[in-house]
MARDO-862083 format. One record per residue (C-alpha): residue in three letters; x, y, z. Coordinates in steps of 0.001 Angstrom, whole numbers. Example, Ala and Ser with C-alpha at 12.3 -4.5 7.8 and 13.67 -1.06 7.14 Angstrom:
BEGIN
{"ALA" {12300 -4500 7800}};
{"SER" {13670 -1060 7140}};
END
This chain:
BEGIN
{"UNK" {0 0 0}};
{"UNK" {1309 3045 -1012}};
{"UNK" {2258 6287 1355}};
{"UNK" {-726 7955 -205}};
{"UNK" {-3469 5234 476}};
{"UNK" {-1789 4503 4074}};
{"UNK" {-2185 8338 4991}};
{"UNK" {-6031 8183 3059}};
{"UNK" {-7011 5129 5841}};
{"UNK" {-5136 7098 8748}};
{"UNK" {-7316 9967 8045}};
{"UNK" {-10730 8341 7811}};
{"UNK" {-9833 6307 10932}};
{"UNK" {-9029 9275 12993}};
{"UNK" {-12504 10953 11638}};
{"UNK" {-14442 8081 12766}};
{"UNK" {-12971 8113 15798}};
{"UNK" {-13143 11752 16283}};
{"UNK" {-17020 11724 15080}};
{"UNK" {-17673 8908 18010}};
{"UNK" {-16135 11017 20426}};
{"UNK" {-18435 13861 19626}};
{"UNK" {-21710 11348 19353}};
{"UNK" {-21303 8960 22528}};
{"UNK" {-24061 6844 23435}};
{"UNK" {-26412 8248 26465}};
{"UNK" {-25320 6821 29904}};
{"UNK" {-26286 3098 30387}};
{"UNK" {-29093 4004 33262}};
{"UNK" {-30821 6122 30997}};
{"UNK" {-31046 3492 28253}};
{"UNK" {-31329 655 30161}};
{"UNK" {-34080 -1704 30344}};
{"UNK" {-34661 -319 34328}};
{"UNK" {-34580 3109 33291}};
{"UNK" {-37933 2220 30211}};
{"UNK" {-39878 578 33200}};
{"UNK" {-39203 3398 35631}};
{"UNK" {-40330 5695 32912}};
{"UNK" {-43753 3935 31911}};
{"UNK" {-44429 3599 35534}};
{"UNK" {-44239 6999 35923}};
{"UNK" {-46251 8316 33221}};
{"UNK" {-48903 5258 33839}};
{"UNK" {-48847 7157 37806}};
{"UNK" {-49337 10774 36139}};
{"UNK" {-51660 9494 34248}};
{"UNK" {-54122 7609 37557}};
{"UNK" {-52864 10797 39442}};
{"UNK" {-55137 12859 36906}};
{"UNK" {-58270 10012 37156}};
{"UNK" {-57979 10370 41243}};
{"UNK" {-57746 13871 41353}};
{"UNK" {-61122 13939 39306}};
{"UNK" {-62503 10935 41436}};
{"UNK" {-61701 12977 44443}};
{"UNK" {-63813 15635 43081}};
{"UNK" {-66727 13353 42432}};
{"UNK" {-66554 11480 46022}};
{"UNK" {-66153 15056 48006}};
{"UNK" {-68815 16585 46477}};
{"UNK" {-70986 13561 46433}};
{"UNK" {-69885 13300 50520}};
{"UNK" {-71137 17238 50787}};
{"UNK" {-74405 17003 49132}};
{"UNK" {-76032 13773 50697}};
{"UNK" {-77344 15417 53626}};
{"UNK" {-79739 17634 51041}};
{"UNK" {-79949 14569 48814}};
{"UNK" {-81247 12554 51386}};
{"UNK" {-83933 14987 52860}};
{"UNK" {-85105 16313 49578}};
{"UNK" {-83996 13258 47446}};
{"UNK" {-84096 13125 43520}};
{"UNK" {-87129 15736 44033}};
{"UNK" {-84126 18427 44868}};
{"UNK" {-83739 18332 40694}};
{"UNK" {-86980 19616 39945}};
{"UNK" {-88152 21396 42858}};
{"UNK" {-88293 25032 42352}};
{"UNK" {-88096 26380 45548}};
{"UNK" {-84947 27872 46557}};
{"UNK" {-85755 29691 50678}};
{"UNK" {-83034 29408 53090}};
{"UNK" {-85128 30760 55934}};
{"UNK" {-88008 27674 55102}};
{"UNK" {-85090 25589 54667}};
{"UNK" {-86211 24151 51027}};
{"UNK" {-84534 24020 48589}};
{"UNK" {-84749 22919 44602}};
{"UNK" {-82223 23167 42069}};
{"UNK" {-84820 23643 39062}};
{"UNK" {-84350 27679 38709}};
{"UNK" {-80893 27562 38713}};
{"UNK" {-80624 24157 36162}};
{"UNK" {-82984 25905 34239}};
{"UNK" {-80972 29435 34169}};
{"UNK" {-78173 27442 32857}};
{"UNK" {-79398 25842 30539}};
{"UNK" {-81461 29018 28678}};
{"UNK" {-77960 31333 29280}};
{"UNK" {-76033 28399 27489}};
{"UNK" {-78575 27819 25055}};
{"UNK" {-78516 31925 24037}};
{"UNK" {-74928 31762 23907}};
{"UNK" {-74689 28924 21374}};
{"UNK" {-77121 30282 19200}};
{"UNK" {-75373 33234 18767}};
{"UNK" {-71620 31982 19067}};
{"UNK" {-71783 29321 16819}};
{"UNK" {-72891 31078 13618}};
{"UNK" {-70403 33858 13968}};
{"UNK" {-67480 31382 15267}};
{"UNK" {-68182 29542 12007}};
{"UNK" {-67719 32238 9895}};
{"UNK" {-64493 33375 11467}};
{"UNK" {-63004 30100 11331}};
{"UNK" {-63987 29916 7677}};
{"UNK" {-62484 33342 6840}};
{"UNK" {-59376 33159 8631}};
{"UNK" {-58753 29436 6963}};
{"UNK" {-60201 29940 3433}};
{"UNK" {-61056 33601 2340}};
{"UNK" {-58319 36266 4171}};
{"UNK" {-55068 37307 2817}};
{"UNK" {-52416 35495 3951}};
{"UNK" {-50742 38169 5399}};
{"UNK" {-53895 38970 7667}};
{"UNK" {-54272 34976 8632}};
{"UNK" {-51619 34861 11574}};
{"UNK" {-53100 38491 13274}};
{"UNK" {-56791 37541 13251}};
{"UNK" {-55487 34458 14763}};
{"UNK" {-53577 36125 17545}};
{"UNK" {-56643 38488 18194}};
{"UNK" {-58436 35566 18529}};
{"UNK" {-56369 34264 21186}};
{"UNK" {-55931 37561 22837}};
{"UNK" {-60022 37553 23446}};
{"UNK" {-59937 34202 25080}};
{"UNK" {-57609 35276 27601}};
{"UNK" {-59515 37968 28913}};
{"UNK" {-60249 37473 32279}};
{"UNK" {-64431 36549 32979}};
{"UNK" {-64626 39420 36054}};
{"UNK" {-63610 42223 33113}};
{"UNK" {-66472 40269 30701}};
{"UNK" {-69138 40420 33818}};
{"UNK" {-68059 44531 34475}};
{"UNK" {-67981 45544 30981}};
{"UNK" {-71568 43924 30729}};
{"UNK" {-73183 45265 33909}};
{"UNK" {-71496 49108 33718}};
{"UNK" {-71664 49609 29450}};
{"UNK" {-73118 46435 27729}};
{"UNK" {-76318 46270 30068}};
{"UNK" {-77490 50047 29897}};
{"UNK" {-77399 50113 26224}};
{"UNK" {-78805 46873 25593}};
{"UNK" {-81899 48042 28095}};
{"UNK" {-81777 51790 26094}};
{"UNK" {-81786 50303 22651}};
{"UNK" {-82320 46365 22193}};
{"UNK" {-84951 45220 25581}};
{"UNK" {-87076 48652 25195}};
{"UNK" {-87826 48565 21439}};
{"UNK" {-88377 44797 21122}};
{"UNK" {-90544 44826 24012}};
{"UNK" {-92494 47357 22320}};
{"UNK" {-92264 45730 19030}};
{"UNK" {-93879 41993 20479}};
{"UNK" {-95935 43630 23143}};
{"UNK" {-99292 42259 20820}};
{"UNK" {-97820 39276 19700}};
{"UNK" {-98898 35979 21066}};
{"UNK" {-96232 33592 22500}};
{"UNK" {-93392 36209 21897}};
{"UNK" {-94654 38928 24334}};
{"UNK" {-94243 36429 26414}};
{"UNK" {-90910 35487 26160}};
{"UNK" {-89596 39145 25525}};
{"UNK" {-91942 40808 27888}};
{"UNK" {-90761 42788 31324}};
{"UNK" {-89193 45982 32393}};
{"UNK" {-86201 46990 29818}};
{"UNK" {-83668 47017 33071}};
{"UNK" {-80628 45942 31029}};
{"UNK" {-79640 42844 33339}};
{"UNK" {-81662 39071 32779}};
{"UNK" {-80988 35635 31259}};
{"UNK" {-80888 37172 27293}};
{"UNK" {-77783 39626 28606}};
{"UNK" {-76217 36696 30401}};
{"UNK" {-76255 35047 27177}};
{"UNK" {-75347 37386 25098}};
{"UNK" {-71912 38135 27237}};
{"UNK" {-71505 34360 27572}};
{"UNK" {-71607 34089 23645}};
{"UNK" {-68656 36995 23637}};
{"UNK" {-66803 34540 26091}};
{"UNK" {-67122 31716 24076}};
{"UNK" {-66770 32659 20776}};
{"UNK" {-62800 32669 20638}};
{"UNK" {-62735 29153 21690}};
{"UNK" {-65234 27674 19586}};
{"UNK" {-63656 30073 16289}};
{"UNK" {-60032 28816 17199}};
{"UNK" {-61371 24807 17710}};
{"UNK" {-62898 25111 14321}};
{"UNK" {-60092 27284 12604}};
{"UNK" {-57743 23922 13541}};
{"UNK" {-60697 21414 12559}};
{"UNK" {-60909 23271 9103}};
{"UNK" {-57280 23047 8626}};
{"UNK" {-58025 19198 8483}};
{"UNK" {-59654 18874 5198}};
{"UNK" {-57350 18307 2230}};
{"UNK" {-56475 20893 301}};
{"UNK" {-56827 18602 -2701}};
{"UNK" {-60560 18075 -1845}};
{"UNK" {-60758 22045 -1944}};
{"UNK" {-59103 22713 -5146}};
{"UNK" {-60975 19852 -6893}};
{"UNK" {-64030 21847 -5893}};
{"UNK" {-62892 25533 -7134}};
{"UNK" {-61305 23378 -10440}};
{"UNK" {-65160 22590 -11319}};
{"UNK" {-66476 25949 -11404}};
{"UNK" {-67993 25681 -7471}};
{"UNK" {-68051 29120 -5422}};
{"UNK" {-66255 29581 -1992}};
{"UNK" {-69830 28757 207}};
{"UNK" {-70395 25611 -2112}};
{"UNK" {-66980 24317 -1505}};
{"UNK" {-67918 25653 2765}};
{"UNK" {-71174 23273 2009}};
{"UNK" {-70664 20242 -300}};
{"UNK" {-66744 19438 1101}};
{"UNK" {-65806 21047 4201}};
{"UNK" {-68587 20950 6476}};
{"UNK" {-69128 17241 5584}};
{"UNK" {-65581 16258 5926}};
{"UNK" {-65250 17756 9313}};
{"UNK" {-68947 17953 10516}};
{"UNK" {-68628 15885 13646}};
{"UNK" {-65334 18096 14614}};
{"UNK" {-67196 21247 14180}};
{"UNK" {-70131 19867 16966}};
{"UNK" {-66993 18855 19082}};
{"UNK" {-66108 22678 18704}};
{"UNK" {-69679 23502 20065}};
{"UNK" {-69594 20793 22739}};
{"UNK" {-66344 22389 24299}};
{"UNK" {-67611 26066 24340}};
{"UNK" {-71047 25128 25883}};
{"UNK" {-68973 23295 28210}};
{"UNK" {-67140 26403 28775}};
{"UNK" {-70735 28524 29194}};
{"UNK" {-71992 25636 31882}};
{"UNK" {-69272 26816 34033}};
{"UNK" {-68920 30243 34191}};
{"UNK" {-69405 31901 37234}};
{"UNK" {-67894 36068 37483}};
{"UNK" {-69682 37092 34350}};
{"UNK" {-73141 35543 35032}};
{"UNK" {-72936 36605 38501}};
{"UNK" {-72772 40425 37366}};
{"UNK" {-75474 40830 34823}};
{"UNK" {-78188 37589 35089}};
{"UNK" {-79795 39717 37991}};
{"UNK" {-79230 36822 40562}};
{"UNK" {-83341 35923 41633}};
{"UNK" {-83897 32279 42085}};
{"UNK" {-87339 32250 40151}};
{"UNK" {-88516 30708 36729}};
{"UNK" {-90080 32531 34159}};
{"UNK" {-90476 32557 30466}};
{"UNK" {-89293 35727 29605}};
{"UNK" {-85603 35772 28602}};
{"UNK" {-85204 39701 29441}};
{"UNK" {-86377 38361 33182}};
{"UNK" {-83473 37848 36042}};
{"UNK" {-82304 34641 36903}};
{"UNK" {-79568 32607 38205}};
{"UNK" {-77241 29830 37015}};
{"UNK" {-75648 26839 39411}};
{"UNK" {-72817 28782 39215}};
{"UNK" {-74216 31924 40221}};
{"UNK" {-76161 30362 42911}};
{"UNK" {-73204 28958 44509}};
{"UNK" {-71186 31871 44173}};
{"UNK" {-73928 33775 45813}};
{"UNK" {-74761 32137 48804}};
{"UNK" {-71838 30074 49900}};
{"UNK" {-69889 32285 52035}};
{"UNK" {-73848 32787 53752}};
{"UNK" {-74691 29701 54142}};
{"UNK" {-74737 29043 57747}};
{"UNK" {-77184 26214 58076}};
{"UNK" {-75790 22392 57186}};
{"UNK" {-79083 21716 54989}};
{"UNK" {-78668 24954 53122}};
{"UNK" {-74261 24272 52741}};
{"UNK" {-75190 20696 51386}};
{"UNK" {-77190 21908 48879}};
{"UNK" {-75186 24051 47428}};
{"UNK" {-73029 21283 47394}};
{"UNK" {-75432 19390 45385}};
{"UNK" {-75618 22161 42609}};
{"UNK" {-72258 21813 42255}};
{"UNK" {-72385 17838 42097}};
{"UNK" {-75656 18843 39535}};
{"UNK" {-72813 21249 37317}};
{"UNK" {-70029 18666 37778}};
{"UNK" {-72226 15813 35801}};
{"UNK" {-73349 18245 33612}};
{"UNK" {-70273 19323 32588}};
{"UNK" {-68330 16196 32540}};
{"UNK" {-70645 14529 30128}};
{"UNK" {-71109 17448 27799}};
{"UNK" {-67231 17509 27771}};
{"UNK" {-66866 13844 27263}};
{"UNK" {-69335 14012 24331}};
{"UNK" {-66670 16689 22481}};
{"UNK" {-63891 14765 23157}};
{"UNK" {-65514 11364 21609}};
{"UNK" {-66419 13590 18934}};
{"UNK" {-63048 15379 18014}};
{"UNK" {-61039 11966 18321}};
{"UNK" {-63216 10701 15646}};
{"UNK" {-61136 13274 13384}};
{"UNK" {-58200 11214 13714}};
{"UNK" {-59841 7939 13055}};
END
């Protein structure tokens, strides 16, 4: 072998040895068989840490409320009294408050989440894409107590000056709708609970569907523009149906979200444990309720069944939560 070839092998040999210097292998106890089982035990005791921590939820409440389960029984669901001095007590006003406040805030929150989503993804300039999505962002971090004061001290008094007072007026002859919109144009009830709850909402349900839009093939899309079809018939006839059952997980999370809140409602639903049919009328939520009356309730009966709203929101909650997650996993399968 010749000087040159000799000094050619010398060379590569020192490289390789050089270059497995620089890229050792990890320490044997952190690629060691030991090390993988220590590691999966550990994540498999994060994981039961997270399904005992909600357990623990379940069992305290559940522990809290069976005094006013017991005395009032499954009655407690859809009784509608709610008198601390009487001592009886039903959770139907404030089940029902929830429900109409969440149901408001969908209805409105939905449509114009939609169309954001659809914008941001489909229709703006790319250039505007990443700020819209930011701003979106930026609304969903805004703390609920600034929602519930911008509603009761500038929201409220012009939504009683120039929304309650006119429609009142407008359905005060109408059968079935005077009813629902009837009452003194006050500013504060279940329709401006909902409407501030629908506010709070929207920027998760927009940025859920933004990322569930995203989804759809872009080949699907341009096959759809290629034969002629307009930007809402490609919205209709490909993307909703691709990602339909992602979009209602998108709904399922923000109601989930609406269930919930507390600071907000608490400032502008008007806080009276009564039903009625007129959405412009006060109310309560669970959350409200609790929020309310829990630093006054002195009695054990009266504690306890706060506790039992609370067990009543926590099974609410969980299942409306567990339906969006069954739905949005279905994305991936």
């Amino acid at each position: 072998m010749s000087n040159t070839n000799m000094t050619l092998v010398n060379n590569r040999t020192k490289a390789h040895a050089e270059t497995a210097g620089e890229f050792q292998r990890p320490p044997r106890f952190l690629n060691g068989e030991a090390f993988n089982k220590t590691f999966k035990w550990l994540s498999i005791g994060a994981a039961l840490f997270i399904l005992m921590i909600l357990g623990g939820f379940f069992v305290s409440l559940t522990i809290g409320a069976w005094p006013a389960l017991k005395q009032f029984g499954i009655g407690f669901i859809w009784t509608s009294a709610w008198n601390p001095v009487t001592e009886k007590f039903g959770a139907l006003p404030a089940i029902a408050g929830t429900l109409i406040t969440s149901a408001i805030a969908i209805i409105i929150a939905v449509p114009l989440a939609f169309a954001i989503a659809v914008y941001i993804t489909q229709l703006a300039p790319k250039w505007l894409r990443h700020p819209l999505g930011i701003a979106i962002e930026l609304l969903a971090a805004i703390p609920s107590i600034i929602y519930g004061m911008w509603g009761l001290f500038y929201f409220a008094p012009m939504f009683a000056d120039y929304v309650q007072g006119p429609i009142i007026n407008l359905f005060e002859n109408v059968p079935i709708l005077s009813t629902i919109f009837q009452g003194p144009a006050i500013g504060i009830g279940m329709a401006t609970a909902g409407i501030v709850l629908a506010i709070m909402i929207l920027p998760f349900i927009a940025s859920v569907m933004r990322d569930v839009i995203d989804t759809v093939p872009k080949r699907l899309k341009e096959s759809g523009f290629a034969i002629g079809a307009t930007d809402w018939e490609v919205t209709k006839a490909i993307i909703i149906p691709h990602c339909r059952t992602g979009l209602a997980g998108s709904i399922f999370l923000g109601l989930g979200r609406a269930l919930g809140e507390t600071m907000a409602v608490t400032f502008i639903i008007g806080n009276a444990n009564r039903i009625t049919a007129s959405i412009f009328a006060p109310g309560n939520t669970i959350a409200s309720t609790i929020a309310n009356e829990f630093q006054e309730a002195y009695t054990e009966i009266h504690s306890s069944s706060l506790m039992a709203l609370g067990l009543l929101l926590f099974i609410i909650t969980f299942i409306v939560l567990a339906i969006a997650r069954m739905m949005l996993n279905r994305i991936s399968t």
